[in-house]
Residue, then its C-alpha position, 0 to 999 in steps of 0.5 A: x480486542x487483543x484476541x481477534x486479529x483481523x481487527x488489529x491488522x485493520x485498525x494498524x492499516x487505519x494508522x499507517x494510511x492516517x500517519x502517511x496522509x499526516x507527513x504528506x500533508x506536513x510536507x506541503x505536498x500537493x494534493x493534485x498529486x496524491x489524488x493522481x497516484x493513490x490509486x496507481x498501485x492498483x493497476x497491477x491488478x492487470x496482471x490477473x488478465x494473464x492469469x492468478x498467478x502472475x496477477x498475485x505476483x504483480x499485485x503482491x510486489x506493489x502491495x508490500x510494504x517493502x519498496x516503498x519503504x525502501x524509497x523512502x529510507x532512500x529519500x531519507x538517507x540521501x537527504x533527496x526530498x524528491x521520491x518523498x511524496x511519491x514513497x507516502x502516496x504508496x505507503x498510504x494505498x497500502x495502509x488503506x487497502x489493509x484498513x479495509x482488509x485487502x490482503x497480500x494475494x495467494x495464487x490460487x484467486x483474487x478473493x483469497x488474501x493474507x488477511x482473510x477471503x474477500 
């Protein structure tokens, strides 16, 4: 198992995807709001209408565990409970799309991912 890491990169999408909808569900969040947005990041997928190059950007910037990490260190750090659900709604898209092998994108087509061709 420790020597194929495309399973290791799943079953780590599997455990962030799970431990999101953990804490969300710790937070009394409403579930009204994370059927609404757990697929919003998806829509910068839009970008592959102008063409791969800016369709990987778009899609890589919401795809990429950065920002929202970054909101939700900003929740934290602020003690604003605010930005929380919406930080483990993204977190929780990312973690599932890896969980089924959806990779960063690179520029050359949609298929072609970080993770492996889909």
């Amino acid at each position: 198992m420790l020597t194929r890491p495309r399973w290791l990169l799943h079953i780590e999408g599997a455990a962030i995807f799970a431990l999101s909808l953990f804490f969300y569900r710790q937070g009394h969040y409403g579930w009204g709001l994370y059927a609404l947005l757990f697929l919003a990041p998806d829509l910068s997928m839009l970008g592959y209408l102008a063409n791969v190059k800016i369709g990987s950007a778009t899609y890589n910037l919401l795809h990429t565990s950065i920002f929202p990490i970054g909101v939700l260190l900003f929740a934290l750090v602020r003690a604003e409970a605010g930005p929380l659900p919406y930080a483990l709604i993204w977190i929780s898209h990312i973690g599932f799309d890896r969980m089924l092998g959806y990779g960063l994108k690179y520029p050359t087509q949609f298929r072609d991912t970080h993770l492996q061709r889909v």
